[in-house]
LOVO-17042 format. One line per field, with one value per residue (C-alpha): residue number from 0; residue in one letter; chain; y, x, z. Coordinates in Angstrom, 2 decimals. Layout:
% LOVO-17042
pos c(NUM; ...)
code c(A; ...)
unit c(A; ...)
y c(Y; ...)
x c(X; ...)
z c(Z; ...)
//
This chain:
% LOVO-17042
pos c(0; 1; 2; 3; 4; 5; 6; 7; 8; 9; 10; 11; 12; 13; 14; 15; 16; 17; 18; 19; 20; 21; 22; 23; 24; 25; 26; 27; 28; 29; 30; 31; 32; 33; 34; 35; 36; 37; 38; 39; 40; 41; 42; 43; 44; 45; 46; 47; 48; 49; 50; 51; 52; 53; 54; 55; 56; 57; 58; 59; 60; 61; 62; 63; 64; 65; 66; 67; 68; 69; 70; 71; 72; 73; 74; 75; 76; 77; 78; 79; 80; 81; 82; 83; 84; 85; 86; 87; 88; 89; 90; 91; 92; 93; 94; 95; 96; 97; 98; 99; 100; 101; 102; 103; 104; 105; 106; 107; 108; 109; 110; 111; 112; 113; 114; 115; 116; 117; 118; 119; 120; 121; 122; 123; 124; 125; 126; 127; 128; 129; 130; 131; 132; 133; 134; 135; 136; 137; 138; 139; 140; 141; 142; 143; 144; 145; 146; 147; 148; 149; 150; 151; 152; 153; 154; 155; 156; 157; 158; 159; 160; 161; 162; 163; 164; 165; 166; 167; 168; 169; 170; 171; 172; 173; 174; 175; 176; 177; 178; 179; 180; 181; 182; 183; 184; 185; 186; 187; 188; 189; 190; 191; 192; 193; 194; 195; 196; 197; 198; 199; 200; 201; 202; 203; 204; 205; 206; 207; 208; 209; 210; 211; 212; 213; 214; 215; 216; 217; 218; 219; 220; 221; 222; 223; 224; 225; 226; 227; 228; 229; 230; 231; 232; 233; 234; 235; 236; 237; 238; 239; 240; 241; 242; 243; 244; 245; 246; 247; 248; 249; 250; 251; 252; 253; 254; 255; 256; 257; 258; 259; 260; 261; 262; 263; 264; 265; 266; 267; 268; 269; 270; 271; 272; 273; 274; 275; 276; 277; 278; 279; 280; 281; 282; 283; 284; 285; 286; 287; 288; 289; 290; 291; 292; 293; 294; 295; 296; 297; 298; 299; 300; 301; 302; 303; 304; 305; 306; 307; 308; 309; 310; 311; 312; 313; 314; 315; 316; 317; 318; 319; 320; 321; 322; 323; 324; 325; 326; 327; 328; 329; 330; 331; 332; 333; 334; 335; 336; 337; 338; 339; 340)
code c(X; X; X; X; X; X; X; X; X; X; X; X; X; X; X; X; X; X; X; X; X; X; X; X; X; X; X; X; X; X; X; X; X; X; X; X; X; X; X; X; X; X; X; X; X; X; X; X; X; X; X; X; X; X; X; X; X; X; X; X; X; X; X; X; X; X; X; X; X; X; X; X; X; X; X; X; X; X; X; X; X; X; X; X; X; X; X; X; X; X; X; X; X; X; X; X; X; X; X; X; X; X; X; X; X; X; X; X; X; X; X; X; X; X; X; X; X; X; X; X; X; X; X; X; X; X; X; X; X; X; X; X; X; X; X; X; X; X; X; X; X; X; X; X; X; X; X; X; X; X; X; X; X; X; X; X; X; X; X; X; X; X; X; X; X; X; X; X; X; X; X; X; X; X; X; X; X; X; X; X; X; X; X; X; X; X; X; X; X; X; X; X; X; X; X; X; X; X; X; X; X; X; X; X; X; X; X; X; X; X; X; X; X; X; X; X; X; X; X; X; X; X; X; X; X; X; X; X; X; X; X; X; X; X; X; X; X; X; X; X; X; X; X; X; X; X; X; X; X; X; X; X; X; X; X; X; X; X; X; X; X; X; X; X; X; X; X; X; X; X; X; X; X; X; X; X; X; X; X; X; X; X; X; X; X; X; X; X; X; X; X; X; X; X; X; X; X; X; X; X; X; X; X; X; X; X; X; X; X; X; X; X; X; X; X; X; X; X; X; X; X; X; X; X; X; X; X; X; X; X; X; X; X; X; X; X; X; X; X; X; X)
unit c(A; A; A; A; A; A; A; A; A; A; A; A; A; A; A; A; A; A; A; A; A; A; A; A; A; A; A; A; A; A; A; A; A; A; A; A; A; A; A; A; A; A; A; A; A; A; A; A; A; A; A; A; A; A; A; A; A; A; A; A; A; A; A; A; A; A; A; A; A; A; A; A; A; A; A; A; A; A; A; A; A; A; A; A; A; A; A; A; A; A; A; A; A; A; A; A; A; A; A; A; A; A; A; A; A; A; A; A; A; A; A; A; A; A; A; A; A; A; A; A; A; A; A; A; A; A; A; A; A; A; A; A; A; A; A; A; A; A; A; A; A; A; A; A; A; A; A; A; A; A; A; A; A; A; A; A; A; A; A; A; A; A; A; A; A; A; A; A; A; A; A; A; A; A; A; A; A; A; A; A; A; A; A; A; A; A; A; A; A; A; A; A; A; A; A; A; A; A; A; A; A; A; A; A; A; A; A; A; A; A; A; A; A; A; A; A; A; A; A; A; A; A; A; A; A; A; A; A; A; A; A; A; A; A; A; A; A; A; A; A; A; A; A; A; A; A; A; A; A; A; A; A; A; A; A; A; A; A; A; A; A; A; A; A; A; A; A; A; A; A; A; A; A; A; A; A; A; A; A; A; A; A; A; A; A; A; A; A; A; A; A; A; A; A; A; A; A; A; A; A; A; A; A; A; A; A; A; A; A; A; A; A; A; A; A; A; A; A; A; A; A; A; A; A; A; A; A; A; A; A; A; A; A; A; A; A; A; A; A; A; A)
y c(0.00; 3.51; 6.47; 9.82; 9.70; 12.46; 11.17; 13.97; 17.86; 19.47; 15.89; 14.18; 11.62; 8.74; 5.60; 1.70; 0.82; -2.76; -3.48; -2.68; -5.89; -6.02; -7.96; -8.86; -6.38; -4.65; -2.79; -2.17; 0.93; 2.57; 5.98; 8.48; 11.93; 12.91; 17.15; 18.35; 19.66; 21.96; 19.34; 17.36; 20.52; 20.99; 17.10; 18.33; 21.64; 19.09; 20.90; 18.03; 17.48; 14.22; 12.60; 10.65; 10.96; 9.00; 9.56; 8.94; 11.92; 12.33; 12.22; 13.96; 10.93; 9.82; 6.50; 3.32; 0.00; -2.86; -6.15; -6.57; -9.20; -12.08; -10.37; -7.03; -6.31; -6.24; -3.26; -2.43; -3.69; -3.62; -0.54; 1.20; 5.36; 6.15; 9.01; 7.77; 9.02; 9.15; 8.98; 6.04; 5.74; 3.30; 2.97; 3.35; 6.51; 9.28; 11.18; 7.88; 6.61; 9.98; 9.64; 12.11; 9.92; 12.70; 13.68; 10.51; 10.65; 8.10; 8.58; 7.99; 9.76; 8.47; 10.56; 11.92; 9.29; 6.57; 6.47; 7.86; 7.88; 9.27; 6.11; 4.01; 1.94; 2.17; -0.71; 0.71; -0.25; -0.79; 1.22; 4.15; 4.64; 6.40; 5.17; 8.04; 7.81; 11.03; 13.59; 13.85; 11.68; 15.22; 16.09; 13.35; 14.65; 17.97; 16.91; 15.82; 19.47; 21.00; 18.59; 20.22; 23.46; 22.19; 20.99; 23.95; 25.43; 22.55; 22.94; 26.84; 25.51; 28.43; 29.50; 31.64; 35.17; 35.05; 37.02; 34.85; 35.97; 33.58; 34.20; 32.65; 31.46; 28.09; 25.04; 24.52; 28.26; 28.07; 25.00; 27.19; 29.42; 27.32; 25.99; 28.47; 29.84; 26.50; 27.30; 30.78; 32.69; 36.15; 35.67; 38.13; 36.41; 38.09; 36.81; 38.43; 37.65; 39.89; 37.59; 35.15; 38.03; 37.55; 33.61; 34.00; 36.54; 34.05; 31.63; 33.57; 35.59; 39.10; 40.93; 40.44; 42.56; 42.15; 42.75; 43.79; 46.55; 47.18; 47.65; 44.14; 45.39; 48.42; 46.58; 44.21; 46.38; 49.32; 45.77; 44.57; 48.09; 47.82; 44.40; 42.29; 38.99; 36.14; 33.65; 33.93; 30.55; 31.11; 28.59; 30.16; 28.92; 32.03; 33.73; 36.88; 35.31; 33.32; 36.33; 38.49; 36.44; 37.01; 40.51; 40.91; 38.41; 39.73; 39.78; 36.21; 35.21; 31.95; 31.43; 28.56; 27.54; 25.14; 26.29; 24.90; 27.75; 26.22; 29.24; 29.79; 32.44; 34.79; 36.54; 39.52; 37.09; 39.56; 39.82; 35.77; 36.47; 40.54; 39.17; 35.25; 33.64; 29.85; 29.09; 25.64; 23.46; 21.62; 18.46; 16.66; 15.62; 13.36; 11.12; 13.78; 16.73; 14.14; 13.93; 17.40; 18.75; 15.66; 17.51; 20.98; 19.34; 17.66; 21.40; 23.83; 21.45; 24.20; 26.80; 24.91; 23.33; 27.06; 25.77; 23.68; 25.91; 23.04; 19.91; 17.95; 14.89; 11.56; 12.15; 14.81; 14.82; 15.21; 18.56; 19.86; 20.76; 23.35; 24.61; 25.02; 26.47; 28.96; 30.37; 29.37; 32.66; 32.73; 28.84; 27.70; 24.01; 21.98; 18.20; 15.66; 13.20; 9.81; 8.45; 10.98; 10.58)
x c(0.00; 1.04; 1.54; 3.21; 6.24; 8.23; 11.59; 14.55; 13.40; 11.62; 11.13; 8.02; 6.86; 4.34; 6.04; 5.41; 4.97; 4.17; 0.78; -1.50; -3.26; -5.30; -3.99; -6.48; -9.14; -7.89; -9.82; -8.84; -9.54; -9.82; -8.36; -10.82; -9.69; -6.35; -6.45; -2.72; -2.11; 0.90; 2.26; 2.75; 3.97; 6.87; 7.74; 8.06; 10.08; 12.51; 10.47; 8.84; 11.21; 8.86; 8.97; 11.58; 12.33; 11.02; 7.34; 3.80; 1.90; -1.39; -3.85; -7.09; -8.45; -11.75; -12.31; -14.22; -14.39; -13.17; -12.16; -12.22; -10.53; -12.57; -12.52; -13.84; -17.36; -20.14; -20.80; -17.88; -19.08; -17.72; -18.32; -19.40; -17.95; -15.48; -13.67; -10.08; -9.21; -5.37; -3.91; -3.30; -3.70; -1.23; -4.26; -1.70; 0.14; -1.53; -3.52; -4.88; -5.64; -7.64; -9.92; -7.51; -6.49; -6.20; -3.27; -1.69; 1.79; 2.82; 0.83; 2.07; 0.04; -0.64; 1.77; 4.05; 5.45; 4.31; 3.05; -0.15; -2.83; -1.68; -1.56; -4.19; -5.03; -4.28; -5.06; -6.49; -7.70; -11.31; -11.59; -9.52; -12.40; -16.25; -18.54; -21.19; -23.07; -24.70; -21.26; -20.02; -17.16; -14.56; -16.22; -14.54; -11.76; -12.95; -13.60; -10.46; -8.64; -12.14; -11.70; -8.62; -10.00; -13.30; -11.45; -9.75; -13.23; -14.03; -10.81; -12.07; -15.72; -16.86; -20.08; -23.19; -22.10; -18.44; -16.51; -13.83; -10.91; -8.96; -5.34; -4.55; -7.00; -5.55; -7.81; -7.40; -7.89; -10.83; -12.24; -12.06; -14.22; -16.94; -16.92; -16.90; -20.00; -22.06; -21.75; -23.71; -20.39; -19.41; -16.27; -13.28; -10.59; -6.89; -5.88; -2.76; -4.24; -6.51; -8.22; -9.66; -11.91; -15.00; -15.22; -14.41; -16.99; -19.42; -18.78; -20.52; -17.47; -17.92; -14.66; -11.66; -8.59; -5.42; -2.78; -0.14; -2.23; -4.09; -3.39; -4.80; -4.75; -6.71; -9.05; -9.98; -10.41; -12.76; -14.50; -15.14; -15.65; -12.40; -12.37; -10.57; -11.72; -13.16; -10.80; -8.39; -7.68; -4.10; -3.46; -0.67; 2.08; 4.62; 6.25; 3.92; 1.36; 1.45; 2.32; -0.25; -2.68; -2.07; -2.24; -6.01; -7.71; -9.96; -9.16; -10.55; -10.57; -9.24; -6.31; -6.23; -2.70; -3.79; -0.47; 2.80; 5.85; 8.83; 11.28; 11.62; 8.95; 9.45; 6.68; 6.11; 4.15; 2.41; -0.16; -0.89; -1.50; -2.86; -6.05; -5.85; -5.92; -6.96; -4.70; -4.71; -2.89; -4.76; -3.68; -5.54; -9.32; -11.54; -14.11; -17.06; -15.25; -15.23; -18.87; -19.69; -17.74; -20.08; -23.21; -21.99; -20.78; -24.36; -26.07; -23.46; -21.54; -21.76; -20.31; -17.57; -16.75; -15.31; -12.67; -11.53; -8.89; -7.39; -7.88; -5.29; -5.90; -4.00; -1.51; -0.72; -0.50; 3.38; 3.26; 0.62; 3.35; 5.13; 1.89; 0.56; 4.63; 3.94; 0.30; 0.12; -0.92; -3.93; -5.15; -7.68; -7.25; -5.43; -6.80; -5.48; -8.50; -7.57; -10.64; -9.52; -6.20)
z c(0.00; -0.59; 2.70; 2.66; 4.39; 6.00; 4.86; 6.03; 7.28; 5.05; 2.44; 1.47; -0.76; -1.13; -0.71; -1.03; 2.67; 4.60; 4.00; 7.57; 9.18; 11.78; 15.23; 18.20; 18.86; 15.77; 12.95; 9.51; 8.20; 4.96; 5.08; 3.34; 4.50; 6.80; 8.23; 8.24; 12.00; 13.31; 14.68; 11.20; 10.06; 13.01; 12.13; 8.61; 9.81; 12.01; 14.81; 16.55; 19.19; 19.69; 16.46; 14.90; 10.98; 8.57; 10.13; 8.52; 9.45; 10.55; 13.10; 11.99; 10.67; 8.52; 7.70; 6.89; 8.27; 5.51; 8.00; 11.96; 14.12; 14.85; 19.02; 17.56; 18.92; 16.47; 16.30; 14.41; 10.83; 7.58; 5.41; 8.88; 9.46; 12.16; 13.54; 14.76; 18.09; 17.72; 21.66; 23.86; 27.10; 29.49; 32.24; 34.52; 35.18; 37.41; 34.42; 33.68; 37.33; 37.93; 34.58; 32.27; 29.55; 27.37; 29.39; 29.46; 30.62; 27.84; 25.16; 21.80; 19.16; 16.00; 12.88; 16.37; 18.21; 15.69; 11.92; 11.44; 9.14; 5.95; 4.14; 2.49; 5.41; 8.92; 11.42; 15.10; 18.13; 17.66; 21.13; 19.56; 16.93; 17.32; 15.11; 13.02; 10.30; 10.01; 8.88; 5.27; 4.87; 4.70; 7.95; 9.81; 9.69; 11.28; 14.70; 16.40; 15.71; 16.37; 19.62; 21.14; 21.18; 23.04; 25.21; 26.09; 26.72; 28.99; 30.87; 31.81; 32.61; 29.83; 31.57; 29.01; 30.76; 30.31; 27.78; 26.17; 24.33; 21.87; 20.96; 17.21; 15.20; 13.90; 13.84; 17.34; 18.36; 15.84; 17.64; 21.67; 19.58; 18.24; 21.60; 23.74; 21.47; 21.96; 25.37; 25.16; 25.63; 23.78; 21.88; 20.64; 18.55; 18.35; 14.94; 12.98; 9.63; 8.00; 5.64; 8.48; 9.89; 7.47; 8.17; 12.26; 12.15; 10.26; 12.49; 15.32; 16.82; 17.85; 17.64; 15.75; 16.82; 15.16; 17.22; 14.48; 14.34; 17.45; 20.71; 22.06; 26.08; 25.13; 22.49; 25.29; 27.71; 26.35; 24.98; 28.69; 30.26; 31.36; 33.36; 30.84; 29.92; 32.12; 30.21; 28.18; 26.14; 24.17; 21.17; 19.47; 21.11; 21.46; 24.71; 23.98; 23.93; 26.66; 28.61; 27.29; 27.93; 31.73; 31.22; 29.38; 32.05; 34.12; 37.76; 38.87; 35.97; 33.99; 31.30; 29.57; 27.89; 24.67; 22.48; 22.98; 23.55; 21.81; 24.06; 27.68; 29.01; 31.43; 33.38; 36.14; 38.18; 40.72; 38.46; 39.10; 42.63; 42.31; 40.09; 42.19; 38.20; 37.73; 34.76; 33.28; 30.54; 28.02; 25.87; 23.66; 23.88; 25.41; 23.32; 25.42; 23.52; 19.93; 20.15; 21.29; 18.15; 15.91; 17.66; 16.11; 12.99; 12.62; 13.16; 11.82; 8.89; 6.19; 8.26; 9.17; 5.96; 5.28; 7.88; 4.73; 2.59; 0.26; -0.05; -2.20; -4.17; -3.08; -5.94; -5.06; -0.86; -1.53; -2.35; 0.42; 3.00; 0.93; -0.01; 3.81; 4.13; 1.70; 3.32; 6.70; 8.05; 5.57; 5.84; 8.48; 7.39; 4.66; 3.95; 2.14; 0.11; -0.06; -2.09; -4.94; -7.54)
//
């Protein structure tokens, strides 16, 4: 069978790879539609610092059921729909022993610490997969990055009366949105890209400030009648951010930390104890956040399908990483279509 393969920094190429079969309590899937996440993109940078070259990317994964292992429940049928959920879970480290699997202290992600899904088939974990027959096949392969960023939301307990802000509007940032807007909440997104404004704003948002060109601190607060925002969820993964996200949150209020800083970050930490902030970290998703984001993708589909900037045919997946390269701060989402030459 044929994958995409990350083969050196900054190399891809569809390859000839073993062909996937199932073991016990296995699945094997059909690989329909793979989203391209930051993460894929780091590993294609040489900016992963936790994956290993070659690497099959992907993790935002649509499939069907073609063959099951003969301890594979029932339910899981031939020709049925699934939504891959891409983490493991050991069971047995503290996240795991306190219900957190999502945080799982040795968790190996599918297209990160081992191949993923960008090949033709992928055998799972018939546990790793949620069954739905009622989303698009491209829509699959929506809700795990839509996922993250409800889970954000769910990490802040987003209550109908609070003003949210969201740094960066990348997939995940996009996803804190939605769901902090299913929630009732008023949303502002801080977005440095122009050309994102009209769909955010579509999507429900209320504000977009750009802070290349705005003074975000003084946006917020003549926004919140000078308060600052209840929480603050930052998904863009830079020292600045992470620090200015202390400085627009309310007093009492929450920041939520969904990006990933790659440099050391230094902060005047009065302000931690002057407004008493709750400030969390957020990883991954749990299967409530997969099916809350299948919920809005049942109601709101069309909107979100102008999440989708690209999609590239399967002959042509190899060149989709240059392309993301070249327009990252104007693309919401780039998808690679597996059913299509």
């Amino acid at each position: 069978m044929e994958a995409l393969v990350i083969t050196e920094v900054g190399q891809s190429e569809i390859q000839a790879v073993a062909e996937a079969n199932p073991g016990a309590g296995e699945v094997l899937l059909q690989v329909n539609h793979v989203g391209l996440c930051g993460s894929d993109l780091n590993t294609y940078r040489g900016a992963n610092p936790l994956a290993e070259l070659p690497r099959i990317p992907g993790h935002e994964i649509g499939a069907t059921i073609l063959a099951t292992a003969s301890d594979v429940p029932a339910e899981f049928g031939i020709g049925k729909q699934v939504i891959v959920v891409p983490y493991t879970e050991c069971g047995q480290c503290s996240s795991c022993r306190k219900g957190r699997t999502n945080a799982c202290r040795f968790n190996k992600t599918l297209g990160v610490q081992q191949h993923g899904g960008m090949s033709e088939r992928l055998a799972v974990k018939h546990d790793r997969l949620i069954l739905n027959d009622t989303l698009p096949p491209h829509r699959l392969a929506l809700v795990e990055p839509l996922s993250v960023g409800f889970h954000a939301v769910g990490r802040a307990s987003v209550q109908a009366d609070d003003t949210v802000v969201v740094l960066g509007a990348g997939m995940i940032g996009v996803g804190a949105m939605i769901g902090a807007l299913q929630r009732g909440a008023r949303v502002i997104a801080v977005e440095v890209s122009d050309s994102k404004k009209d769909i955010l704003l579509g999507l429900g948002v209320e504000q977009v400030i750009n802070p290349l060109s705005e003074n975000l601190e003084e946006r917020v607060n003549a926004l919140t009648h000078g308060d600052g925002a209840d929480v603050v969820i930052e998904a863009v993964g830079l020292p600045e951010t992470f620090r200015g996200a202390i400085d627009i949150a309310c007093f009492a209020g929450r920041v939520v930390y969904v990006g990933y800083a790659k440099a050391e970050v230094s902060y005047d930490t009065k302000y931690f104890n002057l407004k008493e902030l709750d400030i969390f970290g957020s990883r991954n998703a749990t299967r409530q956040d997969f099916h809350d984001v299948v919920r809005y993708l049942e109601a709101h589909g069309a909107a979100a399908d102008t999440l989708i900037s690209r999609v590239f045919p399967w002959a042509q997946a190899d060149q989709a990483f240059d392309y993301w390269e070249s327009v990252r701060n104007t693309t919401f989402k780039v998808m690679i279509d597996l059913t299509h030459e």
